[in-house]
C-alpha positions in Angstrom: -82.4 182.7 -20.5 -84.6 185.2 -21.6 -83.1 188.0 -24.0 -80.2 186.4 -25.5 -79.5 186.2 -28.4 -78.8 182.4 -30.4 -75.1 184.0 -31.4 -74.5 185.0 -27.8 -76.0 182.1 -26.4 -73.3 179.9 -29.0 -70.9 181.9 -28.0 -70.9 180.6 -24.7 -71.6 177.5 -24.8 -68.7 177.1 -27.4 -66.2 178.4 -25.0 -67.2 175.7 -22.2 -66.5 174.3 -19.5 -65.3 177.1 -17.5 -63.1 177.1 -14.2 -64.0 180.4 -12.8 -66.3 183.5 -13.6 -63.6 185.1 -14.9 -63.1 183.0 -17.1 -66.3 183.0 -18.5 -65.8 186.6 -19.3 -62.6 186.5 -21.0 -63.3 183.5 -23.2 -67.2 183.5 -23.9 -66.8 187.9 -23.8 -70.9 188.2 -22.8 -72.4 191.6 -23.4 -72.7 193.5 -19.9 -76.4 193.1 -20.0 -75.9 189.1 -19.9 -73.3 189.0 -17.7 -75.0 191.2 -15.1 -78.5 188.3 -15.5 -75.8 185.5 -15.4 -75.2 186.6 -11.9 -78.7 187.8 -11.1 -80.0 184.4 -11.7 -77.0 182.3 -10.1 -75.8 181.0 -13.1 -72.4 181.2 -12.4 -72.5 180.0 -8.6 -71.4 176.8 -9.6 -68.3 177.9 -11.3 -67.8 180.4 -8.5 -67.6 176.7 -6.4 -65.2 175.1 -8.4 -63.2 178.4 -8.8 -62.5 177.8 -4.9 -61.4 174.4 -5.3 -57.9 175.3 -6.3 -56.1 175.4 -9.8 -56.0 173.3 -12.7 -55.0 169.4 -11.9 -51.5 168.7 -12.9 -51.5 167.4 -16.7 -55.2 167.5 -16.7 -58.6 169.6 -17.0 -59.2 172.4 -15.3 -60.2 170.9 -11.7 -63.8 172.0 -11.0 -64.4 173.1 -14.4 -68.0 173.3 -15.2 -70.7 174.3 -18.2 -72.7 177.5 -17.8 -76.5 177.4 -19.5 -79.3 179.7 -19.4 -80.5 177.8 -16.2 -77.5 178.0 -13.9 -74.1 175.7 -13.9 -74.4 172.2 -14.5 
């Protein structure tokens, strides 16, 4: 993703996998300006996805939880 900085880009990617776009923001804490061009460039549509599959597996990972990069959700 253009504009972001290495730090804010760690930051991120530290925090991962994520179950929901809310999530994203309470753990990773983006600045406004990247979390506004994570959604601008569909980054998060894949967590949005597993967001709607339903709460965390019982004993287990958060079901659906997925990795956000400068690309989009993989």
């Amino acid at each position: 993703m253009k504009r972001i900085s290495d730090a804010e880009s760690a930051r991120i990617a530290a925090h991962e996998p994520y179950a929901s776009p809310q999530v994203v923001g309470q753990r990773a804490r983006p600045s406004l300006p990247i979390a506004e061009r994570l959604v601008q460039t569909d980054a998060l549509d894949e967590v949005e996805r597993a967001d709607a599959a339903g709460p965390a597996a019982p004993g287990g990972r958060e079901r659906g939880a997925v990795s956000v990069t400068a690309t989009g959700a993989v």
